[in-house]
N, C-alpha and C positions, 0 to 999 in steps of 0.2 A: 067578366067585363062589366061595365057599371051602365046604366041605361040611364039617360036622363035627359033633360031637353037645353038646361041650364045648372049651372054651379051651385048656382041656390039650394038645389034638391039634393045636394051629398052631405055627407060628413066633411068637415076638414081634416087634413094630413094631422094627425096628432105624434107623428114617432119619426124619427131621419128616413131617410129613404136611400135604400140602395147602396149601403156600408156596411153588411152584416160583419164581413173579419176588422171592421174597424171597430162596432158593437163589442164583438165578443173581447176584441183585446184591452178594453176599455175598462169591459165590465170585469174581468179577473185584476186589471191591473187598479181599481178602487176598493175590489175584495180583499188584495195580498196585505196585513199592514205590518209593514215591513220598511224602514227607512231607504233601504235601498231599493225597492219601488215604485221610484216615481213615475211619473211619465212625461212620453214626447207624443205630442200629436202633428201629423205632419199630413197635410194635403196643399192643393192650390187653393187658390180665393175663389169665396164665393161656394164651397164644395157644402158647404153646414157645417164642419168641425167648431167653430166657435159655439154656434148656436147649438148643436147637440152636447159641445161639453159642458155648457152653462146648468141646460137640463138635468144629466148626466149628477154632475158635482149637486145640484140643488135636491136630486134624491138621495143621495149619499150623506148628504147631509143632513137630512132631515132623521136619518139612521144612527147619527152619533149626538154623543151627549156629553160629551168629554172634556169641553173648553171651559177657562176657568176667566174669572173677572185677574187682573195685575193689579198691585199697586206700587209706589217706590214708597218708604218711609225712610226716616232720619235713623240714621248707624248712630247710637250715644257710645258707643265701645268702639267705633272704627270711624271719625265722623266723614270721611273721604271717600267711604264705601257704602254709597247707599244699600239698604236690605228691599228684595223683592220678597213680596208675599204674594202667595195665590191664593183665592178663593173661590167658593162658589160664585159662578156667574149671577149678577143682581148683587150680591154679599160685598162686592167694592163699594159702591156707593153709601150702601149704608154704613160700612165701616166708615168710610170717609166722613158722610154727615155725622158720625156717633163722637169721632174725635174732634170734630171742632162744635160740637154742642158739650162734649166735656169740658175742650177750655174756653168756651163763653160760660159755662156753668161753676167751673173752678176761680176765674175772674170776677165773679159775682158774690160766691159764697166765701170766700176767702178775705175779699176787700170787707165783707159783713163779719165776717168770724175777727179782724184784728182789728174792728171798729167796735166789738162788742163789749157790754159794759162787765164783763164776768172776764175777757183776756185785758182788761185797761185794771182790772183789780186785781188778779194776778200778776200782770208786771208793777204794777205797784209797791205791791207787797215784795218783789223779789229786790227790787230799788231800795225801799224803804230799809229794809232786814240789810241789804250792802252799805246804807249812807251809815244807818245804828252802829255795824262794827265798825266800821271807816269812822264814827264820832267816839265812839269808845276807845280805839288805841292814840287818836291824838289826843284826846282828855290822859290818857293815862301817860302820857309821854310828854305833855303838859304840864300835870301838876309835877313828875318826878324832875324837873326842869325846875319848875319855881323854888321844888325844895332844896336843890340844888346852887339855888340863885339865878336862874337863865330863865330869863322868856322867851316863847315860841314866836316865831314870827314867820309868814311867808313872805316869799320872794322869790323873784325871776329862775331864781337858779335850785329853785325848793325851799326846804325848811329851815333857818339856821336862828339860832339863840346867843340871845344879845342880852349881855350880863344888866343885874339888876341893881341899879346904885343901894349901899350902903352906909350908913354913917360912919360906922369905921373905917371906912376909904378915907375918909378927909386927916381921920388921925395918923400925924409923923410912925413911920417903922421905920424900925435900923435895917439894914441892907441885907440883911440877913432873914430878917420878917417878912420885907418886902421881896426875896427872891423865892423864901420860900410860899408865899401869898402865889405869886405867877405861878411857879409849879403847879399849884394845888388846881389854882385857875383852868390850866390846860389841860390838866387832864381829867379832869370834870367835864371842860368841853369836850373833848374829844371820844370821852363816852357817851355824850349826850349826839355829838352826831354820830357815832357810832349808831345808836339808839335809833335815831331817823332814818337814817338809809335801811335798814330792819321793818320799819314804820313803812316806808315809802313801798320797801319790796311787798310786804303784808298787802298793804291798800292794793298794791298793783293787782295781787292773786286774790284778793278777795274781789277787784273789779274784770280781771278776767270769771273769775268764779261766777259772778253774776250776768255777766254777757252770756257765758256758758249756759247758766242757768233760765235765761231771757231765751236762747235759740234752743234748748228743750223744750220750752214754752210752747217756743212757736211752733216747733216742729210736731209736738204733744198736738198742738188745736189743728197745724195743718192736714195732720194725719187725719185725725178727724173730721175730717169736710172732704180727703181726696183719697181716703181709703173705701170709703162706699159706692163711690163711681168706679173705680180702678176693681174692684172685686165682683161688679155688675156688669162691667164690659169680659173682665177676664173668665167670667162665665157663662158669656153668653157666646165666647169664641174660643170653647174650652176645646175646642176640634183640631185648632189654631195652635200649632208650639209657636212658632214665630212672633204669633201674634200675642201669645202671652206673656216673651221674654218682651218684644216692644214695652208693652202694658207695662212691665215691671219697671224695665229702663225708663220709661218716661217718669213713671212716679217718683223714682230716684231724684230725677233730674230736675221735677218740679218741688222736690222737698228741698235740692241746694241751691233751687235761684225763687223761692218760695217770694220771697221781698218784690222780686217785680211784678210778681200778679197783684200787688195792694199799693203798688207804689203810683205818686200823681203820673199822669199821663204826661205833663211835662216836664216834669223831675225825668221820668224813664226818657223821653224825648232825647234832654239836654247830656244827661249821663251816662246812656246806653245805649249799646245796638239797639234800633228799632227792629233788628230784624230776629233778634233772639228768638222770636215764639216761630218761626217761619217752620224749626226743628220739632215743632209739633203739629205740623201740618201733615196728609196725607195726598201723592202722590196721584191719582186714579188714573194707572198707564194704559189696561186697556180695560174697556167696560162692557164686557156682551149679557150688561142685565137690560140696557136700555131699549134695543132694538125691538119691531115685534117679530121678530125672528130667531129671537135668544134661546128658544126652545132645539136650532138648526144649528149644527157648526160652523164656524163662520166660511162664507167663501168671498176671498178677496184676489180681485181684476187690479193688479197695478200696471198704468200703463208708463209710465215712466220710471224706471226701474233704476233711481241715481241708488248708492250707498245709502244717501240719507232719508228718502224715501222708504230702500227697504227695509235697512236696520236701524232706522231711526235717528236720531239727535240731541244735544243741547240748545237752548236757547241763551241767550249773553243777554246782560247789561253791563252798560258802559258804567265806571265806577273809577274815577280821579284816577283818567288817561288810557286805565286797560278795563278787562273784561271780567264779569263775573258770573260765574251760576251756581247752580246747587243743586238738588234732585228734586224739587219742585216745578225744574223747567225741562226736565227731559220730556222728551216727544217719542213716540213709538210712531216703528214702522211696518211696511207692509205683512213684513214677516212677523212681528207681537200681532200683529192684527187678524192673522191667518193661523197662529196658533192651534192648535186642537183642531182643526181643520183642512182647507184647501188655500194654496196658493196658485194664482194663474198667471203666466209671465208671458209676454209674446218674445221670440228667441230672438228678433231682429235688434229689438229693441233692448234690450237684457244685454248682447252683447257689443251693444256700445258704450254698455261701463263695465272693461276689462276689471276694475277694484269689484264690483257688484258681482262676475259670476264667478271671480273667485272666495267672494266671503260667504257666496250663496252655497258653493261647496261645503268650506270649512262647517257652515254652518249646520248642513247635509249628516258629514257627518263627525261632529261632536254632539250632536242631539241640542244644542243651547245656545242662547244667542242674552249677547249685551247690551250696551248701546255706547257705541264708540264717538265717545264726546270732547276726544281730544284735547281735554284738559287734566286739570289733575283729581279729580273726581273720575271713580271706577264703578260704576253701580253693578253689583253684583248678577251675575247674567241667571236667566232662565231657560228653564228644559223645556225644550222645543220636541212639539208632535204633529206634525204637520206631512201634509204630503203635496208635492211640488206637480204643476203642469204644466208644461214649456208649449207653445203652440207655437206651429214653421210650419217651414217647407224640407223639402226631402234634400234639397242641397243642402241646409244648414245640418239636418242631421247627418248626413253624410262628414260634413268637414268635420263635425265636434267630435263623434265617434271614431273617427282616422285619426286627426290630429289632437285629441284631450282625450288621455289616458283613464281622467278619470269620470268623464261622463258615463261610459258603460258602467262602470262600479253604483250609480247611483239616479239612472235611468234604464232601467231593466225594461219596463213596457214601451213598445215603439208600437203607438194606434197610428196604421195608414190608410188615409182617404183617399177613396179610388176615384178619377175625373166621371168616369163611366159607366155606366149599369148596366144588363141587360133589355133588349128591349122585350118583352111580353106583359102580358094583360095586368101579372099585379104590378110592375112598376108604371105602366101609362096607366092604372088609375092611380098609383100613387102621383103621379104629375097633375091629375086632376084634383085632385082634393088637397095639392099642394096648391092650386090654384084656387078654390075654392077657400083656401086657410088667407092666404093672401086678397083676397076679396071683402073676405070679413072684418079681416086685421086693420088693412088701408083704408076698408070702406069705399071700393069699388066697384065698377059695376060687375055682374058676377057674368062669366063667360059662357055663349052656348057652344052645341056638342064642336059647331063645324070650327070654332075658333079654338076648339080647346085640342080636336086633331091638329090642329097647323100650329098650335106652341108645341105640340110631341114633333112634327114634323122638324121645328127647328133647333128642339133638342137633339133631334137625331144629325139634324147639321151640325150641332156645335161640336159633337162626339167624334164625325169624322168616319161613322161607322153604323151603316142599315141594321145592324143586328145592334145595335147599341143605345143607348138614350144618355147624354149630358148630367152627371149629378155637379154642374157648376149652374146652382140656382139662380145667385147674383143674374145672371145674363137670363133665367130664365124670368125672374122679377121684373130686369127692366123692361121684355116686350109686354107683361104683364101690365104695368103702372103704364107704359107707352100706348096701349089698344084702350086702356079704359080714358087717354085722354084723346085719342081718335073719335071712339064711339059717343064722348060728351059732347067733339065738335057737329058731330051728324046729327048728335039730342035723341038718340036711341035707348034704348032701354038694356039693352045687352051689348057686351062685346061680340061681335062677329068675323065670320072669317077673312073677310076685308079689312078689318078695324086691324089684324093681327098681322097680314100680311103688307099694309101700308105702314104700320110702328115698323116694323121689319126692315122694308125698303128704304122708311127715309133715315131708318139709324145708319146705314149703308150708305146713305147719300151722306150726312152727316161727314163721316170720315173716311170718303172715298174720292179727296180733294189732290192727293200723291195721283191715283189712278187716271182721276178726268185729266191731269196735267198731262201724265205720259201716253192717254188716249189722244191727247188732241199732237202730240209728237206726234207718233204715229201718222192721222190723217195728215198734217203738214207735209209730209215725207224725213222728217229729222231721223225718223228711226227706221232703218233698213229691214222690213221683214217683208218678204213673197207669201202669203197663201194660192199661188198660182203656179202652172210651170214645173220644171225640173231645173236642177243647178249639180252641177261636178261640184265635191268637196264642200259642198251647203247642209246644211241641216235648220229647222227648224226647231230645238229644245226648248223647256218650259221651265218653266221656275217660278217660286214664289216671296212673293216680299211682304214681310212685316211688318208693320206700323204702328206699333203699340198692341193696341188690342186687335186692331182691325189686319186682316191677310188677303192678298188676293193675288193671283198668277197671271203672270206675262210670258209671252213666247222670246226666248232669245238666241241671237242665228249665230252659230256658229260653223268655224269653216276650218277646213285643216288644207295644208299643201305641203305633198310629199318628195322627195329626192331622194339619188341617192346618198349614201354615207354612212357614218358609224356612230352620229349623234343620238339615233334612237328615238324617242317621243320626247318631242320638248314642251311643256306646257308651259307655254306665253306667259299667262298671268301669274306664275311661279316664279320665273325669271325675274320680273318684276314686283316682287313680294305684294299680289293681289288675289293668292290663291293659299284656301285652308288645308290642314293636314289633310283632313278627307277628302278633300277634292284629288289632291295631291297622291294619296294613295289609291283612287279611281283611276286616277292617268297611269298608272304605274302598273297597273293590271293588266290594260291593256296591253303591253308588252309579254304581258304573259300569256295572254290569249293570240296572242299574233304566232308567239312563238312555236305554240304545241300545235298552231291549224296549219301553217303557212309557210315554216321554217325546219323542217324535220330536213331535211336532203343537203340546207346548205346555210352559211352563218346567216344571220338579220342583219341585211345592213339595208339603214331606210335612216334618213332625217325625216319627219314626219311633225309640221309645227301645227301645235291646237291654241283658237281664240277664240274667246268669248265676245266676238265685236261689238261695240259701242257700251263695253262694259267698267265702270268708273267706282266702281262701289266696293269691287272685291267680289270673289265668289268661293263660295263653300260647300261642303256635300257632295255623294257621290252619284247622285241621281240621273246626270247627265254621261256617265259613262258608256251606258249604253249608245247615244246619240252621236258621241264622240268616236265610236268605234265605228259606228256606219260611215260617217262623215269620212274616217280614215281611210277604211275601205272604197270610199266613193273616189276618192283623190288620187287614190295606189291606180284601181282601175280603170278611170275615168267612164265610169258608170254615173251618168247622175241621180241624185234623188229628188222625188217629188217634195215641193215645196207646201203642195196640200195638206201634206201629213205632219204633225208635229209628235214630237216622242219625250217620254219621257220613261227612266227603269235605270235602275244601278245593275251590275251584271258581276258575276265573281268569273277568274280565271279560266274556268271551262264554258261559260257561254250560258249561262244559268240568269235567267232576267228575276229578279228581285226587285220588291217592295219597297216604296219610297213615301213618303212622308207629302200631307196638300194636294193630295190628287186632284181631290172634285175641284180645290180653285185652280190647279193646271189646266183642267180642261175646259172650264167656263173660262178662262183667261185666251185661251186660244180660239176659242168659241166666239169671245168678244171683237176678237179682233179680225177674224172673219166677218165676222157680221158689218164691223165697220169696215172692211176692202171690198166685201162683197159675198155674199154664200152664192156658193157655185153647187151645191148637193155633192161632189166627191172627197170634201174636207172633214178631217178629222183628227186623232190621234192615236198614236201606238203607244199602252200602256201594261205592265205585268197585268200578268191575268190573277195574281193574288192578290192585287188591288181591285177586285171588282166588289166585294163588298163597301170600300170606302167611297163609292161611286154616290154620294149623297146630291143630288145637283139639281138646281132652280126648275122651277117646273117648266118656263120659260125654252130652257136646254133641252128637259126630256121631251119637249112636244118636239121639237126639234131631231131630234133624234129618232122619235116614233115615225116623222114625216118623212124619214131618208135625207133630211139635209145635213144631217152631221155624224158623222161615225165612229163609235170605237172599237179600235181592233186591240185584242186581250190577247199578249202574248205570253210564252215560257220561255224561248231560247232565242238567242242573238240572229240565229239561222233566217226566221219566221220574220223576223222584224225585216228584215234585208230584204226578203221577198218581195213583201206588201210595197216594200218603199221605190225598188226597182221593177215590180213586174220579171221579176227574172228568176231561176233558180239558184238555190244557193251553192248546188256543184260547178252552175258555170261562175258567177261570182267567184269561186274558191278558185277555178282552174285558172282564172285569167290574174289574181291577186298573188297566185304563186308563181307564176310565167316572169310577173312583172316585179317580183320580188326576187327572183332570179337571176334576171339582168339586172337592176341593182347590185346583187351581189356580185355579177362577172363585172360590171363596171367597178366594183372598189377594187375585184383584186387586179384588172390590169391594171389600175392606178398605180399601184405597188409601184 
């Protein structure tokens, strides 16, 4: 046990407190690495599962080393399907910076190399060499023309020869000269444009020849300026296939559109895709070199859990009317982002997009994920290594596991958090040094011993249970941050044990605005209850109502009035659909219990009507059966019961009183309302005696109780209860119940 006079003097809570089987299932289920896996973590709020598994995940991560940097690049072979490459983490960015310092460096050197005076003499020379033979065969197709008689001439439609006057054209021939003359004529010509179209075809292939020969050139010099960077990247990412088939494909790709890296910028503008180099851009989808954490696996908290969020997206431009993108504008999602790592999902929130935890499956187990851009771009998906943790509650894993076949398939660990601890010396100092963590962290004032007993005291309240302590922090934080702003208003220097029992009190005032209403009912007279007196077929039972966070118990009367008949136990608020299954099957017991104590010699016939009076809300649980059976009993035999005494115990068919749920506010509830009609010293309640542990109550009560002005009687059997409440034995009770269940029954059957 820890000595100290103030908070200030301890260590703070460094480790969860009070979930060992949530620890250990925890800890094998981040050791197993196995896709199937994963885990659920399920407690109430407020327990620390968030915050232990953040911790939890941030060691385990600092133990893996596995996650890689992504990128998307341009597919030159598939251009619809972008290519992912992995790297080492940090190794995207540089890759990324490497490829666009190549093409601002190939942009530069290239615009220089076809501006050079050594590629301007080279093409020259290959022009030059194509005009010389292009001068050579029309000279030679020229003169063979003149000597022919025909001169060359061009024109629109190409080359054609146009005869050469003669003097002997003017001299007379006879018809015969002159027919033979034309002959001679035409087909002179017609070899002579034979001769051209031979000519023209020549020139054509000697001008393809030298285009040919002009883009050898080019491609000769551009080799030379983009083969020394292309061979300096591909060996500096020789570890890389992907990245070296990239490397090659690009080269390719920049040797056949070689012309736009040298071309004006408004030439390229007016007559081409501007977005042509977009394809040699680099992607960088996810980057865990940037972080100072890159050294840790990534652990990624999404709290809204759409598809596109978790599997990420396309981004669109609008482009004459519809939509356009490309793998420059893909987005990763939570799941790229959690990669090689942890992902954290809260299950509430996860299954509000039915598409989300079913892609969250597929994606479970195919090991790999895409990015579903619902367009006509597919970018090739990646292999996922990740390990999933769904944080809930214990209903949601209940339904997923009943109704989703395949959640067990691929949530094997189930870490649960328990509301409650035991209570002994190491967990109240771990509440102290939980408190002391929280002093430091907020920057509070730190609490002494007698303040720091009274937050254990009201952990032990919130648990419900003397032997127990509260592991629902949240509430223990808030009288925490509540006393140190109590103790700022007094200007004290420590929180004390009044600063903790007034935060206490007025959080209870706060939202105990339901109660003051139906307290002031009460004094009014609106609401019917006796703490005085005896009444036939009266009872005073208890009960508790919830109001959010806040609970607190009220006495409520109920009454039964019997006859006879063959209707049996009618429960009123049943009848009128104001009563739960369990309630429903508490009334229904009763009949069983009547039958085996009270009806052995002859049939049951009894109409016996049960109500919950001034009851508008419904009622549920079996808690009251007990109450209900006295009451029955009181009515059969007109026995009254003390109105002093209120009850509370569920009871099974043999007369066996059981444990019910709200004790301490049942009886501080009836306590209250005593107090406000009046304490007379012989009021109290009847409650199972297995409820005396959860017996946690205001100290206010227990002085009260230590005074003799308020009393609890701890029962086992139906018997005992009956006693206390009639002052009677329970064999006469019994004698007079069966007398009078007897005539009941002689009166059905002379009705016959």
């Amino acid at each position: 046990m820890l000595t100290y006079n103030n908070t200030s003097e301890i260590e703070p809570l460094e480790s969860i407190l009070g979930q060992k089987r949530a620890i250990d299932a925890m800890e094998i289920g981040l050791r197993i690495n196995n896709p199937a896996y994963n885990i659920y973590i399920a407690g109430e709020s407020g327990t620390g599962k968030t915050t232990y598994a953040m911790k939890a995940l941030d060691k385990y991560a600092s133990q893996k080393d596995n996650h890689k940097d992504w990128c998307y690049v341009y597919n030159f072979e598939h251009p619809r399907e972008p290519v992912a490459i992995g790297l080492e983490k940090g190794l995207g960015k540089i890759f990324k910076k490497d490829i666009e310092k190549l093409i601002e460096t190939l942009l530069d050197e290239l615009v220089d190399a076809f501006e050079s005076e050594d590629f301007e003499i080279g093409k020259n020379q290959l022009i030059e060499e194509y005009e010389i033979e292009k001068d050579t065969l029309l000279k030679k197709i020229k003169k063979y023309g003149e000597e022919k008689g025909f001169k060359l001439k061009n024109s629109k439609v190409g080359m054609v020869f146009i005869p050469i006057k003669d003097e002997k054209e003017d001299e007379e021939k006879t018809d015969e000269e002159e027919q033979k003359a034309d002959e001679e004529f035409y087909k002179v010509k017609r070899e002579l444009e034979s001769m051209a179209i031979q000519v023209v075809y020549k020139i054509r292939d000697l001008e393809d020849a030298a285009k040919e020969a002009l883009l050898d050139l080019e491609e000769e010099v551009a080799k030379f300026v983009i083969d020394p960077h292309i061979e300096l990247l591909t060996e500096k990412y020789k570890g890389y296939d992907k990245v070296k088939k990239y490397l090659a494909n690009m080269r390719k790709d920049i040797l056949e559109y070689v012309y736009l890296f040298y071309m004006d910028e408004e030439e390229l503008k007016d007559k081409y895709d501007k977005e042509h180099f977009t394809k040699y851009k680099v992607n960088l989808f996810v980057d865990n070199g940037s972080d100072k954490k890159s050294s840790s696996a990534p652990v990624i908290i999404e709290m809204n859990p759409s598809p596109s969020n978790l599997f990420g997206k396309a981004e669109y431009d609008y482009y004459n009317g519809g939509v356009k993108t490309d793998f420059t504008k893909l987005i990763p999602g939570a799941v790229h982002k959690a990669n090689g790592g942890y992902l954290v999902l809260y299950t509430d929130q996860l299954l509000r997009y039915g598409l989300s935890w079913d892609m969250l499956k597929r994606t479970i187990q195919s090991r790999k994920i895409g990015v579903d851009t619902q367009t006509s771009i597919k970018p090739e998906s990646i292999p996922i290594d990740m390990k999933v943790i769904l944080i809930g509650n214990n209903y949601m894993y209940n339904l997923l596991y009943n109704y989703d076949a395949d959640f067990s398939k691929y949530f094997k660990i189930f870490v649960d958090f328990d509301n409650e601890m035991d209570k002994n010396d190491t967990n109240e100092d771990g509440i102290t040094r939980f408190i002391a963590l929280q002093c430091n962290k907020n920057k509070l004032k730190h609490f002494t011993y007698d303040a720091v007993q009274e937050v254990i005291k009201f952990s032990t309240r919130v648990s419900g249970d003397n032997s127990k302590l509260s592991t629902e922090f949240n509430k223990i934080l808030e009288v925490i941050i509540e006393g140190d702003a109590y103790a700022t208003i007094r200007g004290v220097e420590y929180v004390d044990k009044e600063d903790v029992k007034v935060a206490i009190n007025e959080r209870r005032k706060r939202l105990s605005r339901i109660e003051s209403k139906m307290d002031e009912s009460l004094e009014n007279g609106f609401t019917l209850i006796e703490t005085q007196g005896k009444k036939i077929g009266v009872i005073n039972g208890l009960s508790v109502l919830n109001m959010g966070e806040y609970s607190f118990g009220r006495p409520s009367r109920i009454t039964v009035t019997t006859s006879p008949g063959n209707k049996g136990i009618v429960n009123i608020e049943r009848e009128v659909n104001m009563s739960g299954p369990i309630h429903n099957k508490g009334v229904l017991i009763l009949g069983g219990y009547l039958a085996e104590n009270f009806a052995q010699e002859f049939p049951l016939s009894i109409n016996a009507y049960i109500c919950f009076e001034q009851n508008y809300g419904g009622v549920d649980g079996d808690s009251a059966t007990g109450a209900e059976l006295y009451t029955l009993i009181s009515s059969l035999t007109k026995i009254p019961l003390k109105q002093n005494i209120a009850v509370t115990g569920s009871m099974n068919q043999k007369g066996d009183i059981q444990v019910v749920g709200g004790i301490a506010e049942k009886v501080e509830g009836f306590y209250s309302t005593c107090k406000r009609k009046g304490l007379t010293g012989d009021q109290g309640v009847i409650i199972p005696k297995n409820n005396s542990r959860n017996l946690v109550l205001s100290d206010e009560l227990n002085e009260a109780i230590e005074k003799g002005m308020f009393k609890i009687y701890q029962v086992e059997r139906v018997e005992q209860a009956l006693e206390i409440l009639t002052d009677m034995s329970f064999d006469y009770i019994k004698k007079l119940a069966v007398d009078r269940l007897r005539e009941f029954s002689k009166i059905k059957n002379d009705s016959k």
